[in-house]
N, C-alpha and C positions, 0 to 999 in steps of 0.2 A: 802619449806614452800610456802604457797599461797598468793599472793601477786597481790594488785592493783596497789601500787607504791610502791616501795622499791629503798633505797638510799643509795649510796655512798662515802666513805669520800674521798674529794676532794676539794681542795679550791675552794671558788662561785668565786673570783675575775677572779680566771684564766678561769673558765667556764666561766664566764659573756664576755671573749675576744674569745673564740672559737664560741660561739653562737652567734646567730643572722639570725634564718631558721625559717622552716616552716615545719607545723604540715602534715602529710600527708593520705589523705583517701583512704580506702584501699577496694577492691575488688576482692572475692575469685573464681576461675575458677572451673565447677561444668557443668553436664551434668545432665539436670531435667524431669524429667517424667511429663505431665500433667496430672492432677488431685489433692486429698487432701495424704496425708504423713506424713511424719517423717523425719527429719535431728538431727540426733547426733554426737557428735564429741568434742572438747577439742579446748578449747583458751589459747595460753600459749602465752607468751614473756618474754624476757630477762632471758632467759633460762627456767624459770619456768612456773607453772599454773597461771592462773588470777582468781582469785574469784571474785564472783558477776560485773560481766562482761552482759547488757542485750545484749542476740543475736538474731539479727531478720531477719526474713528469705526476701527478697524481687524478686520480677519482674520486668523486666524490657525489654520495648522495645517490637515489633513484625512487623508485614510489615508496621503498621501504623505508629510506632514510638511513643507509647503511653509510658505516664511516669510511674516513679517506682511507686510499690502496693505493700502494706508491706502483706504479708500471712500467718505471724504467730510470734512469741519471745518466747523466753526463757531464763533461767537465769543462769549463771555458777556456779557448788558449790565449795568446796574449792579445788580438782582437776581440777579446772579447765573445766569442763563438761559440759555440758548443751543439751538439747533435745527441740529442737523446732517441735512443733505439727501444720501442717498447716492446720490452719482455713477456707483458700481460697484456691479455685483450680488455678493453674498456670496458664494463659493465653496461649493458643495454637503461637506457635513462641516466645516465651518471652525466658529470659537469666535470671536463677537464681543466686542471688548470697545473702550473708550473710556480715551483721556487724554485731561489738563487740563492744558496748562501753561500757565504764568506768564510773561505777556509784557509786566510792569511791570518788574519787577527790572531793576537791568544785567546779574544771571546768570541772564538768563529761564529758559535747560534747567535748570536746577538744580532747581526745584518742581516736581513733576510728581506728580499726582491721578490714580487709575487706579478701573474698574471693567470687573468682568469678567462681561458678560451671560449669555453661555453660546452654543448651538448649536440654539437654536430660535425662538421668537416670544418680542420683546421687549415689556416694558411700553410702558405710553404713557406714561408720564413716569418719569426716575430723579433718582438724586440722586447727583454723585459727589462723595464726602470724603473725609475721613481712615480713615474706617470700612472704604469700599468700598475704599480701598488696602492698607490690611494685610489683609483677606479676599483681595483678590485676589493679594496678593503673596505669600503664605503657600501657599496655595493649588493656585499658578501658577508655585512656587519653582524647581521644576524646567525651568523654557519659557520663564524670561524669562534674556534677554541684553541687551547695550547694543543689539542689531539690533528688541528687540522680542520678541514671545512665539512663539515657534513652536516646533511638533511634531509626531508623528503622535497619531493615534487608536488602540488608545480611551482613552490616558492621559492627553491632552490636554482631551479633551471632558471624561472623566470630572472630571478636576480645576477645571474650570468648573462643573463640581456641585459641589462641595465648597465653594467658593465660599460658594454659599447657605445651606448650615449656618451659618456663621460672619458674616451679614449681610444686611439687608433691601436689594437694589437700588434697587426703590423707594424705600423711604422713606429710605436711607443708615444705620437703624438693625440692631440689633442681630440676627440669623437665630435664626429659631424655634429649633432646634437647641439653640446656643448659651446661649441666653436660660433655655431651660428645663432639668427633671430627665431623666436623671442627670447634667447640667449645670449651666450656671446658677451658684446659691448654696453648691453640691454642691463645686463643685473652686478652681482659682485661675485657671482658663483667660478666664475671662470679665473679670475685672482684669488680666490678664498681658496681651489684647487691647487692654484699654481705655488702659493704659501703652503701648503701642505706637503706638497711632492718638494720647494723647498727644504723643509725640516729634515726629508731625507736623503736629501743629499747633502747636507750640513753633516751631515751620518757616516756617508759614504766618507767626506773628505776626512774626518777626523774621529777620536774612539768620545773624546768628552762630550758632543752632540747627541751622539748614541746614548750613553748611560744617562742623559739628560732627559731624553724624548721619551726612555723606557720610564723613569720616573714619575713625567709629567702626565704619561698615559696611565698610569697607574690608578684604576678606578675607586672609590672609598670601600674598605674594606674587605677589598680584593687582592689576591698577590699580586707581585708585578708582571708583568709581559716577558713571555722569555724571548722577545726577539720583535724587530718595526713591525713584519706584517701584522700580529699578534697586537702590538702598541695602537697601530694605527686603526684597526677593528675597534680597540676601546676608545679611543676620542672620537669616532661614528657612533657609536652607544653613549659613548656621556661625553658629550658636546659643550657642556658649559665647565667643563672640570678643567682648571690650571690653561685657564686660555691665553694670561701673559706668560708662563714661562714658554709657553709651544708657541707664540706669536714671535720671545727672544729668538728662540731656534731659529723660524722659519727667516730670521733677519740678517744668521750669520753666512759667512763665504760659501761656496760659491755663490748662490743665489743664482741660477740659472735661467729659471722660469721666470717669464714675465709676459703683462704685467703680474705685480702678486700686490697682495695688500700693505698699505703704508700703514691704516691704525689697527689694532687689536680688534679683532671683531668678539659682539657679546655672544657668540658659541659658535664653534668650528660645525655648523652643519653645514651640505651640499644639496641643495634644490637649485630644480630643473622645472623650466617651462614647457609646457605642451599645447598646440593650439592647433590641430589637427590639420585642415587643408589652409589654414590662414585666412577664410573664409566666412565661417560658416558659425564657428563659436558668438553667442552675444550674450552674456547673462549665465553661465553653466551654473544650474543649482544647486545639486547635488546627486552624491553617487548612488549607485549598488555595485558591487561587486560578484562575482562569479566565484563557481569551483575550481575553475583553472586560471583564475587572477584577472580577465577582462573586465575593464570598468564600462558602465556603461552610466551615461551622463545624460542628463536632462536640460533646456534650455530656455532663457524664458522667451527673447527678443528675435527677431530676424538681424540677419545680419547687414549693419553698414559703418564701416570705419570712419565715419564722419560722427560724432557726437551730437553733432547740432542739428542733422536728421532726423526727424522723428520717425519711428518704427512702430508696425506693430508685433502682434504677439510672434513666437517659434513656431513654425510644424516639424521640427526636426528632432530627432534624438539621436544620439551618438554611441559607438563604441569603439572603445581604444583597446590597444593591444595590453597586455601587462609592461611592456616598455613605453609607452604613450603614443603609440601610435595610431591613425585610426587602420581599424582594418578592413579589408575591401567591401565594398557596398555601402559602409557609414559616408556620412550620416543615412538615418533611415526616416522615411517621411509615412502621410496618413492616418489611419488607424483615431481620426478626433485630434491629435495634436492640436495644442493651441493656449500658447503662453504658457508650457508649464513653469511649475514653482519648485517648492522643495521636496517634492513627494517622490519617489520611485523607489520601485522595489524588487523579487526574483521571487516567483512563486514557488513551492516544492518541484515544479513540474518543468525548474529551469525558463519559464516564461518572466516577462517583464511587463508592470505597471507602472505609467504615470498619471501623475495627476493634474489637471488642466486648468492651475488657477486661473490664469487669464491674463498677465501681462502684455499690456502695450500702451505704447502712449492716448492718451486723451484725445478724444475727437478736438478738431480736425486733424490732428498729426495723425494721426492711425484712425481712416474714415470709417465714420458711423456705420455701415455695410460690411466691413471688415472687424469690427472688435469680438473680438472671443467672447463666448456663452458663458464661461466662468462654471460650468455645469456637468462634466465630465471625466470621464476616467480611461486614459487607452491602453490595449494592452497588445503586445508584441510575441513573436518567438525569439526564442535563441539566436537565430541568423538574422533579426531583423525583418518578417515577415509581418504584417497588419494583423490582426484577429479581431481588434474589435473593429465597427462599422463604420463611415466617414465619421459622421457626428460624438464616436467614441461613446461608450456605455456612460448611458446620464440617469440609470435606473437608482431611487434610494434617495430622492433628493439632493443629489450633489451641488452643492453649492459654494463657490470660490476656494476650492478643497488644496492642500497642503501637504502634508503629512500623509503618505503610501503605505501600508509596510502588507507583506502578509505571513499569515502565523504559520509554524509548522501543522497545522492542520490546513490549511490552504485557503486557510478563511481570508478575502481581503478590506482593507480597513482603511477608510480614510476623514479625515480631519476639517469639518465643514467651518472655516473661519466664517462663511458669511449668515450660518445660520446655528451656529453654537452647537451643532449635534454632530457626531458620526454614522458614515456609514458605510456599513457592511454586508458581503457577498459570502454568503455561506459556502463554503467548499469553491470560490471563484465564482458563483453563478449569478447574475447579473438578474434574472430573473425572478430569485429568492432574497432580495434586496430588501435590507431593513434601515431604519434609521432612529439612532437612539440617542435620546436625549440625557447625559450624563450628569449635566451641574455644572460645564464648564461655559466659559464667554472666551471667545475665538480659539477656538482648538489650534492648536499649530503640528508639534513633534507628535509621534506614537513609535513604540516599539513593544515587542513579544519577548518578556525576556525567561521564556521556558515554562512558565506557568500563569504568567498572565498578562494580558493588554493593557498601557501604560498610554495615557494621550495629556499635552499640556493646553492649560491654557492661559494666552496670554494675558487678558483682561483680566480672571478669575486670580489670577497667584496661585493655582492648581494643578494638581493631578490625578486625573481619574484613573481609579485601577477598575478593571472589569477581569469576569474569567472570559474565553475563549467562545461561551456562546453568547457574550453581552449581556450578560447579569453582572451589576457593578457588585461590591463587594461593598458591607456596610458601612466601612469607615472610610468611603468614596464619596467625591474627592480629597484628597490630602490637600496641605497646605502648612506653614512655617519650614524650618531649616534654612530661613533667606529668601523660598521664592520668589521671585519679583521680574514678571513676563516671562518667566519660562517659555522658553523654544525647542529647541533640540533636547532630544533623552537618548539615553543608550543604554545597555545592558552588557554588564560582563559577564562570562561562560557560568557561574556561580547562579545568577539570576539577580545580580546587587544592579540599581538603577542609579544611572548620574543624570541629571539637570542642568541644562545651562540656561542660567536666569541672565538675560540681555538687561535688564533695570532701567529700558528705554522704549525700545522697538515697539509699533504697534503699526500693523498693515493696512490697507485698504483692503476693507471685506464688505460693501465696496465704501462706506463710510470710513472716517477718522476718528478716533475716538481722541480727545484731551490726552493727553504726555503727563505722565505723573512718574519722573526720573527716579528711581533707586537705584542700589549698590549691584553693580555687575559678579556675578559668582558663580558657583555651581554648589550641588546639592546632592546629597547622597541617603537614597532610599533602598530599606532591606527589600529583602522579594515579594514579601507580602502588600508591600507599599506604604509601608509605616516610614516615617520619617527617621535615619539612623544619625544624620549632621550636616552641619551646615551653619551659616552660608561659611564656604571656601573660596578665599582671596587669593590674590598676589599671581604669580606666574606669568604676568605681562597682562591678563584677562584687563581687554576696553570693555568690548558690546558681544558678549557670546552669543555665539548662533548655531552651529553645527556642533557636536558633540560625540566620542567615536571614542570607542574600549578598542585596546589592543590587544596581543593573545597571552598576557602576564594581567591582562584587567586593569593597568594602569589608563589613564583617562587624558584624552586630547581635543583641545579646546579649537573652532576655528572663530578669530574676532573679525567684526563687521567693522573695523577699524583699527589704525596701526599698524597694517603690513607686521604681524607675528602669530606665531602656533603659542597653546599652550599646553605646557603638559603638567598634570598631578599625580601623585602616588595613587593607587586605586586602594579595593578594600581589602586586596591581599598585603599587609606592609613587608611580607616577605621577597617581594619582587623590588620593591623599593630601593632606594640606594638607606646605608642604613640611618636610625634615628629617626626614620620617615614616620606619619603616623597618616593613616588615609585621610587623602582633602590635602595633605601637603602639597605645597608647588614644586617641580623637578626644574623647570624650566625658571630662568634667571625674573626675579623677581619686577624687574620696572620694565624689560624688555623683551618676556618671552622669548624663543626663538625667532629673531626678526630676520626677515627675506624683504629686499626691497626691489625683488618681481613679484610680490603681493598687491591685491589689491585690496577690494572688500571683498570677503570671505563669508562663506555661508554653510556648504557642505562641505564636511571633513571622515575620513574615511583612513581602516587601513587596512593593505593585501599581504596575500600571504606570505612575501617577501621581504615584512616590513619597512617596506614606506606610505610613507602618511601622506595621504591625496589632500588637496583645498581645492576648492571651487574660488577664481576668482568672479566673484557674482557682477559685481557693481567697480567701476570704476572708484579712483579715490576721490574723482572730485566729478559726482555725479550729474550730468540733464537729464532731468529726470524723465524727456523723452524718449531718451535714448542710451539710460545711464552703464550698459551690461558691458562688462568684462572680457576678454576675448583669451584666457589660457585656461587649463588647470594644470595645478601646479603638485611632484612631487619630493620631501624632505627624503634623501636615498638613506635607505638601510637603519631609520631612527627610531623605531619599534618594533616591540618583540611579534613576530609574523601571526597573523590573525587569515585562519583557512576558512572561507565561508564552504555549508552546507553542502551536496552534492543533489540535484535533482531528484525526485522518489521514480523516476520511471525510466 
């Protein structure tokens, strides 16, 4: 039977104790042809049709970032159905997507059904439900407002791919992605969904779920949601906010979706695994990202799904789509590869560097003839073409090197763990090769954050600041704020630097040095490199390793232990949720955002779509012959979108 609400018998006392959420807006994934058309298809929830449902077709988004433009409605009949006829032609670059509201209720805005087609040709028939709403709301976390979804490109479109992982448009069901390994039966992402889409059809069947879900989504100091698509947006942005009363939702009638989750999880996020041909992944270190959202990923181990295989170093490097896929030619070999680490980077010129620590196992697992030089630096194009020579540029004394980056002058810079110095390529050139000894003991992280070169080190408790042509600055290195093994650094758009102090880790360069354990943290330095505070606890932070500003400068943690992210306030407290003060933790204090398709974690990253990349590095329970990781893994739609640079040529 067709139905706008239909209900349940079930005492209200006891529902009135499980609710207390929030209404969530939903967003359908869809690939749109521009020009005028036709969109048909079927709105159903809580198992059934919805009648008289208006559905209207919208745009959104393009390079400019222009807001939603409604193109056409329609109306559902008692199947559920409806045919939107579009009025308006698409705007060239725009992201089509559809709502459903409920025009039975007295508080029609309140229900609202989203799918989000995407930016090319649509099917000929979809289905929007509860499904296609938290795909698209997750998704599209970062673009939807009470105005509607807008943005620019490519973070926008990108994230209308994303979309499709996470749900079939067509059919309203579950996206390949999603459904399958190393998803799927693999993690809890696929019941933590189904618990979501859940809560709204708890929505559909009743108005008390509704006024419940809009509550529960209700972010601190934020008005409420005027409607689920809208709700649902906010529990994708703040994930640990009112997790048992949207856990009670997701528990009441119908409960359609399964499996979903039996206990309360410690924050409604959705990550998704990626692991490219299934092949080929062993150790991913860490990322760079692109102008138009392609990740491109470094490795350290060859690949073999046997653990107790001994391996040696990678020659491969990888690039994934902005949906996680690899795209054709990856992986990409040559060019000196050989056991990178954590270094990679995108030069002005749109080229790629890594750096060639040298991982593989100990002779004889990885034979004495085979072990990497430890001595190197390769660099790539855009498409994955070789540039530097078999043995990769070893000009500048490179030794067991780490840390890549290059500066917006194109200088490149890297992290000599094995011989306490950096070094650097004037303007990229390999020939004009220097190497400078700073004050630190094992260099690891470096970053440029607009005015000067930042490198840690682990031994030292340090950071050296340098300007851009390798003149350290007098009160180089720093040290206090908590340091303690500093790894990863990052920079927000401002030029404020964060540290992540592991208070453990110490590598093979190619010695060990003695273990002298301190307190896991990060660290917050002004642009000059003066120390502003510190050390920063709590947030789930085990063993920090990676370390990655989002595009509000708020600060996200990857740990080398614990399968969790962490996230902080940055040194804007105005992005914050409020009361925050920077160095605050956002993320749930004992448990971070925990993902139990994590492994150990090492690079952390995020695009312009906001989701937050991790590298699973290492296995959780490593041999240390063969201990690397085989996904990377992305958190959908959970930080504010971060656009990397555009090439200078």
């Amino acid at each position: 039977m067709a139905h706008g609400f239909r209900s349940f018998s079930f005492v209200a006392s006891t529902a009135a104790l499980l609710l207390g959420a929030m209404t969530v807006p939903v967003t359908v994934p869809s690939t749109v042809s521009a020009g005028l058309g036709t969109i048909s298809g079927h709105v159903r929830g809580a198992g059934g049709p919805l009648e008289s449902f208006a559905v209207t077709a919208w745009s959104a988004g393009d390079d400019s970032g222009r807001p939603a433009q409604a193109l056409g409605s329609g109306t559902t009949d008692t199947d559920g159905r409806f045919v939107v006829n579009l009025d308006s032609p698409r705007p060239p670059g725009s992201v089509l997507y559809l709502l459903a509201e409920n025009t039975v209720r007295s508080d029609p805005a309140s229900l609202v059904l989203a799918s989000v087609l995407g930016s090319g040709s649509w099917p000929a028939d979809v289905v929007v439900n509860e499904r296609t709403t938290v795909a698209s709301s997750f998704a599209m976390a970062q673009f939807v407002s009470a105005e509607g979804i807008s943005g620019s490109n490519p973070g926008i479109t990108n994230a209308a791919g994303m979309v499709h992982n996470l749900v079939d448009v067509e059919a309203g069901d579950l996206g390949a992605v999603l459904l399958s390994p190393p998803n799927g039966g693999e993690t809890s992402t696929l019941a933590a969904f189904n618990s979501l889409s859940n809560m709204l059809g708890a929505c559909v069947s009743m108005r008390m779920p509704c006024d419940a879900l809009l509550d529960a989504a209700t972010a601190p100091g934020q008005p409420r949601p005027v409607d689920t698509f809208r709700a649902m947006s906010e529990i994708a942005r703040g994930p640990a906010n009112a997790v048992l009363p949207l856990f009670g939702i997701s528990m009441l009638p119908p409960r359609a979706y399964l499996p979903a989750l039996d206990l309360p999880p410690a924050a409604w996020t959705l990550a998704l695994r990626f692991n490219g041909d299934g092949r080929s992944l062993a150790g991913p270190g860490n990322f760079a990202i692109d102008e138009d959202g392609y990740i491109w990923v470094n490795n350290n181990y060859q690949y073999n799904a046997d653990p107790r295989v001994p391996v040696c170093g990678s020659d491969l490097l990888f690039k994934f789509s902005p949906t996680g896929q690899f795209v054709p030619g990856s992986p990409y070999s040559g060019g000196g590869l050989s056991g990178a680490g954590f270094g990679i980077t995108i030069d002005p010129n749109g080229d790629v560097w890594v750096g060639n620590y040298g991982f593989a196992a100990q002779p004889p697992g990885c034979p004495e003839d085979q072990q990497p030089p430890h001595n190197s630096v390769s660099k790539f194009t855009s498409d994955g073409q070789p540039l530097s020579p078999p043995e990769g540029f070893t000009a500048g004394a490179i030794d067991w090197p780490q840390g890549t980056i290059a500066d917006p002058d194109g200088n490149i810079w890297m992290a000599n763990c094995g011989s306490n110095t950096l070094t650097r390529y004037p303007n990229g050139d390999p020939s004009r090769a220097e190497t400078l000894d700073v004050g630190l003991q094992r260099p690891f992280g470096m970053v440029d954050n607009g005015s000067h070169v930042f490198a840690t080190g682990m031994r030292s408790h340090s950071v050296a600041v340098l300007d851009r042509d390798g003149t350290a600055l007098p009160h180089s290195p720093v040290t206090g704020g908590g340091m303690n093994n500093p790894m990863g650094i990052a920079s927000d758009a401002a030029g404020n630097v964060w540290v992540a102090n592991s208070g453990i880790v110490q590598l093979p360069c190619p010695d060990i040095p003695g273990l002298s354990p301190g307190i896991a943290s990060i660290t917050l330095l002004n642009p000059d490199g003066t120390v502003r505070g510190g050390p920063y606890m709590g947030g789930g932070l085990t063993i920090p390793w990676g370390i990655a500003t989002d595009g509000d400068g708020n600060v996200w943690v990857a740990n080398f232990g614990g399968k969790r992210l962490s996230n902080f306030c940055g040194a804007d407290v105005s992005t914050c949720p409020p009361g925050m003060a920077s160095g605050d933790p956002i993320s749930p204090a004992v448990t971070g955002y925990p993902f139990d398709g994590l492994e150990r974690n090492t690079g952390v990253a995020v695009d312009p779509s906001g989701n937050v990349w991790l590298a699973n590095n290492w296995l959780e329970v490593p041999i240390q012959t063969n201990p690397g990781g085989h996904e990377i893994v992305a958190y959908v739609g959970l930080a504010a979108p971060l656009q990397s640079t555009a090439p200078a040529n």
